[in-house]
N, C-alpha and C positions, 0 to 999 in steps of 0.2 A: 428587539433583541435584548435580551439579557444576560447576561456572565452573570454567572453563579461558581461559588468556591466548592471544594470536594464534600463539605456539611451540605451545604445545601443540592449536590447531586445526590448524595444517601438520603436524603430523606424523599427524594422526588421517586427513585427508585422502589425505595420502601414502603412508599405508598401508590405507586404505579399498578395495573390491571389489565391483562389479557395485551401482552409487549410485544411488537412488531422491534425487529433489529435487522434496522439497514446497516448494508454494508458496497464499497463500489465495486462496480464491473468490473472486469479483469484481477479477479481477486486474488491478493498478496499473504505472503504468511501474516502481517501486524491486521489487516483489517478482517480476516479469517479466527487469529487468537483472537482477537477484541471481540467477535460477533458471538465467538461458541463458548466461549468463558464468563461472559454477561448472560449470557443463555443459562450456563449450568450455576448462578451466582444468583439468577433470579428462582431456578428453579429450589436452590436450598431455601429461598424466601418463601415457597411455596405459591410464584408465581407463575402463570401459564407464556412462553411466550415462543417466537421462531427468528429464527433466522435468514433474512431474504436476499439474496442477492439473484442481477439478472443474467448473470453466467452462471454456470456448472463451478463446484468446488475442483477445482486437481485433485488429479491423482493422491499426489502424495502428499500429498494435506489431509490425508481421509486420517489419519492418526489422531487428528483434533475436533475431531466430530465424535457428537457421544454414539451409543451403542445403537441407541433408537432412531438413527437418523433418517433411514427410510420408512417409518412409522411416525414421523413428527405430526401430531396434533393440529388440524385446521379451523381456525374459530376468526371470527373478524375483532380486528383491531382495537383497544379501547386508549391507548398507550403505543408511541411510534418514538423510537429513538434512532439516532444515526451514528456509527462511530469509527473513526479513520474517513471521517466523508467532507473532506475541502469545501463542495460546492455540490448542490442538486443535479447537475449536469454531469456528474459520475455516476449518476445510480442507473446508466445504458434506461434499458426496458421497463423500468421502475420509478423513471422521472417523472410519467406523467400522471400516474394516479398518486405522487406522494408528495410532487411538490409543494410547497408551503402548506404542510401538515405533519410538518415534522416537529415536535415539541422539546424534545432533545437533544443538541448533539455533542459528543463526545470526541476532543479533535486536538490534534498538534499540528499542524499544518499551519506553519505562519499566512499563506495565502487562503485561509476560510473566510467564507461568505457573509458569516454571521447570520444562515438563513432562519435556523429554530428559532424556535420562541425562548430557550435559554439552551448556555452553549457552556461544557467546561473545555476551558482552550488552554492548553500550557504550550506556549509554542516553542520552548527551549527542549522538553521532552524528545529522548530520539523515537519513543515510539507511543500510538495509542494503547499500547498496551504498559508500556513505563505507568500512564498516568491511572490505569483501571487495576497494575499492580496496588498504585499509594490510595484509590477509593474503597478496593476492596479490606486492604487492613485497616484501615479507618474504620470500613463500620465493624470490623472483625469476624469475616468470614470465613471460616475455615476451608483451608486449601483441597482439593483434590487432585488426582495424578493427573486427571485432563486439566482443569485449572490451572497447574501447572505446567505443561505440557504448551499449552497453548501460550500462557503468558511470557514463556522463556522462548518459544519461537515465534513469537510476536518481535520484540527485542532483537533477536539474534538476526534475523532479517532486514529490519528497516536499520542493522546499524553494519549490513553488510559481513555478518558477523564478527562485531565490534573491531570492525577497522577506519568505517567511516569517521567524517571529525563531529558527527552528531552523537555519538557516543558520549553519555555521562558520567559520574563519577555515581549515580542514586544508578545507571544500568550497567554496571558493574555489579555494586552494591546489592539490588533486586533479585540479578541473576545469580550470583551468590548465595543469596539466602533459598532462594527454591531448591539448589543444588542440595545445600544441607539436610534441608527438609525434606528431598523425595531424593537420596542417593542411588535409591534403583533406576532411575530413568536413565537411559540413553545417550544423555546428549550430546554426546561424541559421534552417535550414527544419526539425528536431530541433524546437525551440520553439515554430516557429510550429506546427509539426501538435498539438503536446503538449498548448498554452495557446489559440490563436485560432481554428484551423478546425473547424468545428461543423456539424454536420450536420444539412441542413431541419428536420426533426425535431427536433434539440436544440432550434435558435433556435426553431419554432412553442413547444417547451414551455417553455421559459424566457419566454417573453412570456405565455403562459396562466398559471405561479407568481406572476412578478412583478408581476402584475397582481392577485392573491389572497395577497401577504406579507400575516400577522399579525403588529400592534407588540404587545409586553405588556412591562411593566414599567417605565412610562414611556419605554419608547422605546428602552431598552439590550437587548434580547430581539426577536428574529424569531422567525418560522415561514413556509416554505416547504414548500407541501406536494407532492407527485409520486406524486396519486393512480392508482389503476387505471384515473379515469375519463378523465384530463387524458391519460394516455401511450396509451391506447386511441383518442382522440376526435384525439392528434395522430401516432400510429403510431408513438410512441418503444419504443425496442428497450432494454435494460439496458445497452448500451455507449454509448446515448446520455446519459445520465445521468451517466458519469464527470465528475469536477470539479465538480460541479453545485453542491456545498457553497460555494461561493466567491460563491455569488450574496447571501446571508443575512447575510453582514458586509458585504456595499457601502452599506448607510445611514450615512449619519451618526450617530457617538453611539451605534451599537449596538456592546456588550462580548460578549454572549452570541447567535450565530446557528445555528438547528435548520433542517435539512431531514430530513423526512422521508418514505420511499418508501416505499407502501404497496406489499407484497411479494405479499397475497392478502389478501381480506376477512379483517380482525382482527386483523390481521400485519403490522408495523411495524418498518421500519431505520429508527433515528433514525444522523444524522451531526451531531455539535459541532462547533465552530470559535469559539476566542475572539480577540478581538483584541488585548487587553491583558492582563490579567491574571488571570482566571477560569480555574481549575483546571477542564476539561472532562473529563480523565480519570476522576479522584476523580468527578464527577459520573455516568460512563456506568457506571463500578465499579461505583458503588450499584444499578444497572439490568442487574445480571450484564458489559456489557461493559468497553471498556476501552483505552487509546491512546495517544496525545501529551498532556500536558498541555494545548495549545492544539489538536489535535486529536484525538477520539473517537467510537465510535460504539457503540450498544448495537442491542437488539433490543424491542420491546416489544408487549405486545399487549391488546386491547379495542378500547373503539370510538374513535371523532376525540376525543371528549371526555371521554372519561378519560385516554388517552394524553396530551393539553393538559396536562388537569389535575399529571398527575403531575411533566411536564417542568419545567412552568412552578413549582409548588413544590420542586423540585428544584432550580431554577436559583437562584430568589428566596433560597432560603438560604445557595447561594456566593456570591452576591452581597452 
C-alpha cells in the first residue's frame, strides 16, 4: 500500500491507458459522480476508459451519464482504478475478477482497506467527489455541465443534502463555486429528485416499516425492517430502498438507528446512522463491514432474532 497526495494522483492519471472505473454495488449518487466525472476528466485527457459497476445505474441518475452511454467503448483493461470503494467486497459481481488488481483507489471512507497498490484517502472529506472536485483543479481541468452535474450531486448526497455533520466548510465552498460557474443547472430539481420524490412503492414501504419501527434501549435504538415480505407484498424494487436509512433517526431521542434489508432468506444488509455521537463504523467493523463513523453498514446472517440479538448487544456496548 501506498498513499499518494493529489500531485501524485494527477500524474498517475496522466499517464494512465485504456481505464477501468470501479465503482460499488448498490450504487449511490457520490460513487456514481465520482465514476462518470473521472470518466468524462479522462476522456478530455484523451484517454479511453468505462465505467463498471455490478448493479444497473438508477433511474434517476441517468442525468449523470454522458450521451453515449449505451454505446460505451469495449477494450480490455490496461489501467483499473476504484473510487468511493471502502473495501473489494463491495464491488457485488466484480470482486472476483478484480480483486488485488486494483492499482488505484480513490476513497474517503475512514474504514478503507488499503487494498490498491496506491490509495488517495482524505477521510475528513464528506464525499469522493469533495476530493476529485480538489484533483481535478489541481491539474486544471476544465469543467463541464456533466462534470459538474455529477460533482455537486456527488456532495449533495453523501452529506444528505448538507445536513449531515460530514458536511465541510471546502463542500460548501466547492459547491458554491460550480453554482457560479454553471448557473443554468437545476439544482433545486437535483435535490428534489435526490431527497423528496419517491416512488409508490417507496411511500407504500416506508408506511408498512414505520408502522413496525422496533424501540430498544430505552428509546435511543431503532429497527426498521425491509423484509422480503414487506417489498414483495408492496412491489419495491432495490432502487426503491435508496435513502431509506434516514427513516430510523426521525424519533426523537434516538442516537443509534438500524435498518435492515433482508437480501434472501438468512441474509441480512444491516445500514447505521448515528445522530450524535456513536461510533457506527467501529460497530459494523466488528461485523466484518465498515464506513462513516455516523454512517455504516455490514452484512449478517441467521434468523430476525439472532441478528436483533447481535445488533442490539453491539450497540448497548458503544453506547
Amino acid at each position: 500500500m501506498n498513499r499518494i497526495s493529489l500531485k501524485e494522483t494527477a500524474e498517475f492519471l496522466r499517464n494512465s491507458k485504456d481505464v477501468y472505473i470501479l465503482i460499488h454495488r448498490n450504487p449511490d449518487g457520490d460513487c456514481i459522480g465520482a465514476g462518470y466525472s473521472l470518466q468524462a476528466v479522462l476522456k478530455s485527457l484523451g484517454i479511453r476508459s468505462r465505467v463498471l459497476c455490478s448493479d444497473p445505474i438508477p433511474e434517476r441518475f441517468a442525468f449523470l451519464l454522458p450521451e453515449n452511454f449505451e454505446n460505451s467503448e469495449n477494450f480490455p483493461a490496461k489501467t483499473i482504478v476504484s473510487v468511493d470503494l471502502a473495501d473489494e467486497k463491495l464491488l457485488g459481481d466484480l470482486e472476483e475478477p478484480y480483486t488485488g488488481n486494483i492499482q488505484l483507489c480513490i476513497d474517503h471512507h475512514v474504514s478503507n482497506r488499503f487494498y490498491a497498490e496506491s490509495v488517495l484517502l482524505e477521510e475528513h472529506a464528506a464525499a469522493a467527489c469533495e476530493i476529485l472536485y480538489k484533483l481535478y483543479r489541481f491539474m486544471n481541468i476544465p469543467f463541464t455541465e456533466q462534470i459538474a452535474k455529477c460533482l455537486f450531486t456527488g456532495m449533495s448526497t453523501d452529506t444528505g443534502c448538507f445536513k449531515f455533520d460530514n458536511t465541510t466548510p471546502e463542500t460548501h465552498l466547492f459547491t458554491a463555486e460550480i453554482m457560479q460557474e454553471f448557473p443554468q443547472i437545476r439544482y433545486d430539481l437535483i435535490n428534489r429528485e435526490m431527497f423528496d420524490v419517491k416512488s409508490p412503492a417507496r411511500i407504500r414501504a416506508e408506511m408498512a416499516m414505520l408502522g413496525q419501527m422496533e424501540y430498544y434501549l430505552d428509546g435511543q435504538c431503532t429497527m426498521i425492517w425491509a423484509t422480503l415480505e414487506i417489498c414483495k407484498e408492496n412491489q419495491v424494487q432495490e432502487s426503491d430502498l435508496e435513502g431509506l436509512t434516514a427513516l430510523s433517526l426521525q424519533p426523537e431521542g434516538v442516537e443509534v438507528g438500524i435498518t435492515i434489508r433482508e437480501r434472501e432468506p438468512g441474509v441480512y444488509k444491516i445500514s447505521m446512522r448515528s445522530a450524535k455521537d456513536a461510533n457506527v463504523s467501529a460497530i459494523c467493523q466488528g461485523f466484518g463491514g465498515g464506513g462513516h463513523i455516523k454512517a455504516a453498514g455490514c452484512l449478517l446472517r441467521g434468523t430476525r432474532a439472532e441478528v436483533t440479538e447481535k445488533l442490539l448487544k453491539a450497540v448497548e456496548q458503544a453506547l
